[in-house]
C-alpha positions as CSV (number, residue, x, y, z in Angstrom):
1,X,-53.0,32.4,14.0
2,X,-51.1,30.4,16.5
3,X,-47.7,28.9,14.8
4,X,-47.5,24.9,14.3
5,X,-44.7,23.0,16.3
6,X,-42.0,21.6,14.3
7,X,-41.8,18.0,14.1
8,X,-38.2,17.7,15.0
9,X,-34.9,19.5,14.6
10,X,-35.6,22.6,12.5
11,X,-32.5,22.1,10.8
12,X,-32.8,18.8,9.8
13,X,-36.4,19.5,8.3
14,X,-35.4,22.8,6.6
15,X,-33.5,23.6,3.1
16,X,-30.2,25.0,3.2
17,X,-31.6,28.3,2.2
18,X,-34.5,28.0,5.2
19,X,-31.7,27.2,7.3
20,X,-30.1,29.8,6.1
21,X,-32.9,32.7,6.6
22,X,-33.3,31.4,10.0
23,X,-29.9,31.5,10.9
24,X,-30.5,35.5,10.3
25,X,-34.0,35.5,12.2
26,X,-32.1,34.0,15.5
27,X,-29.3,36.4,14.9
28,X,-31.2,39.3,14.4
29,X,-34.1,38.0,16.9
30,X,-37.0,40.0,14.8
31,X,-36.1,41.4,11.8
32,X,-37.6,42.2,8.4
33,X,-37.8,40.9,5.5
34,X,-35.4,43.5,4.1
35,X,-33.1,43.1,7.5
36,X,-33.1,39.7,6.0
37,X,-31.7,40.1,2.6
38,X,-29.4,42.5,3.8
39,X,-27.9,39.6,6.5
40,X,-27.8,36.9,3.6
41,X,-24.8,36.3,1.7
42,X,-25.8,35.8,-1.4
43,X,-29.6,36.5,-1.5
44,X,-32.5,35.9,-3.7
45,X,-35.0,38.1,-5.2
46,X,-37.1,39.6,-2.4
47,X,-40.1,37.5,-3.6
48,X,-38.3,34.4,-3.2
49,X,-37.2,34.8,0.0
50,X,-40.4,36.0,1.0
51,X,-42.2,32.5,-0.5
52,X,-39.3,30.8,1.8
53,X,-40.9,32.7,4.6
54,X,-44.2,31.7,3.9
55,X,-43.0,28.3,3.9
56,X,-41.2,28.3,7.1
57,X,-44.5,30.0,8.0
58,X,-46.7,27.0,7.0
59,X,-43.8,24.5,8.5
60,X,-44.2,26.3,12.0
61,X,-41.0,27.0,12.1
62,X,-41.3,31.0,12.4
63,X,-44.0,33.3,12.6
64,X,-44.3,37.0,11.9
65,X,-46.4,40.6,12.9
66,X,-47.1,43.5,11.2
67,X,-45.0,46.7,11.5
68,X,-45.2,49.7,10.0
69,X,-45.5,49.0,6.4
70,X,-43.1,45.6,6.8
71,X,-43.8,41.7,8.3
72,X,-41.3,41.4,11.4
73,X,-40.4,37.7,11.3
74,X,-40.0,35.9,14.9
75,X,-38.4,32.1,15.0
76,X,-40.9,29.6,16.5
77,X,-37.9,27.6,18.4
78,X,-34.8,29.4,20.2
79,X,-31.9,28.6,18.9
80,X,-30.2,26.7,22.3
81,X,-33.6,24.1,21.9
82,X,-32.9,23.5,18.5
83,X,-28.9,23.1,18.9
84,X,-29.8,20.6,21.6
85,X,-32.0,18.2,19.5
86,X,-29.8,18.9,16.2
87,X,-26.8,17.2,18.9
88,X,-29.0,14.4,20.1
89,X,-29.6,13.7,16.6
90,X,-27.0,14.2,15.3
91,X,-25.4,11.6,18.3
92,X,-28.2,9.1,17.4
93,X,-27.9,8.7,13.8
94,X,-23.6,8.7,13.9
95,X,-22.3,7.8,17.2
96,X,-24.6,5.0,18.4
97,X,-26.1,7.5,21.0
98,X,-22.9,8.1,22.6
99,X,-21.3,11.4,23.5
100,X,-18.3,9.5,24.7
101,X,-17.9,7.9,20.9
102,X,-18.7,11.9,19.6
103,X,-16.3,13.6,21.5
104,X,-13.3,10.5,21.4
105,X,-14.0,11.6,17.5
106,X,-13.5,15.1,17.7
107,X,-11.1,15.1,19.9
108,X,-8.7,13.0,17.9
109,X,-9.3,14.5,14.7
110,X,-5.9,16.3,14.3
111,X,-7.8,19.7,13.1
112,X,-9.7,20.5,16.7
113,X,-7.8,22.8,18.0
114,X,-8.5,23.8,21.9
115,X,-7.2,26.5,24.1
116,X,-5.9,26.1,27.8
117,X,-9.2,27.9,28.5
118,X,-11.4,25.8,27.0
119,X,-9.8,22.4,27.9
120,X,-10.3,23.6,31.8
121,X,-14.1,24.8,31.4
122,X,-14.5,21.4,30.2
123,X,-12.4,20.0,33.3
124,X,-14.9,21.9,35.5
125,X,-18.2,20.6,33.5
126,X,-16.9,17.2,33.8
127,X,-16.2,18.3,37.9
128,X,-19.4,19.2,38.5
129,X,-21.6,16.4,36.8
130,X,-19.2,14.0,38.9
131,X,-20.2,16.0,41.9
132,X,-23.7,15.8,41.1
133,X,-23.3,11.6,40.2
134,X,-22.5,11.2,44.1
């Protein structure tokens, strides 16, 4: 059964515990359902996380194959796809669309904290989009 495609951002469509059990799925790329619980903090009975699976399931957001005697569960979405429409939401709905107004905000929020390291990677990003504006 081929899986449905997610309306939007999977995590702005899923519960925190769906967010949660795919957080595992894209850490642990295909695991089971008890690779699962054993990844969660603070997990539910096996038969609840298994109806959240299901659900995610019916959502489209992953799908799963048999092994063995156990489901192997797969995410639907890679994880950099949804990070990337999670931002331009996220940019939308609070910053007016504007990643100058979203990083002005971060960056003068007294708790960001940035190494020498990561200040120049960003120096050379910002280097080589100007190179490519010309």
């Amino acid at each position: 059964m081929a899986a449905k495609k997610p309306q939007s951002s999977v995590f702005k469509q899923l519960t925190r515990r769906e967010r949660e059990i795919l957080e595992v799925i894209h850490r642990l790329r295909t695991p089971t359902l008890s690779e699962i619980i054993q990844e969660m903090d603070a997990p539910s009975a096996r038969a609840a996380i298994r109806t959240h699976l299901n659900i995610m399931e019916e959502k489209g957001y992953v799908t799963h194959t048999k092994r063995s005697r156990e489901f192997v569960y797969e995410a639907c979405q890679n994880r950099d796809t949804e990070a990337k429409s999670l931002f331009r939401s996220l940019l939308a709905n609070f910053f007016d669309g504007s990643f100058k107004k979203a990083l002005t905000s971060h960056l003068s929020d007294p708790d960001t904290k940035l190494d020498r390291a990561e200040i120049e990677e960003i120096e050379d990003l910002l280097e080589k989009i100007k190179k490519k504006k010309r």
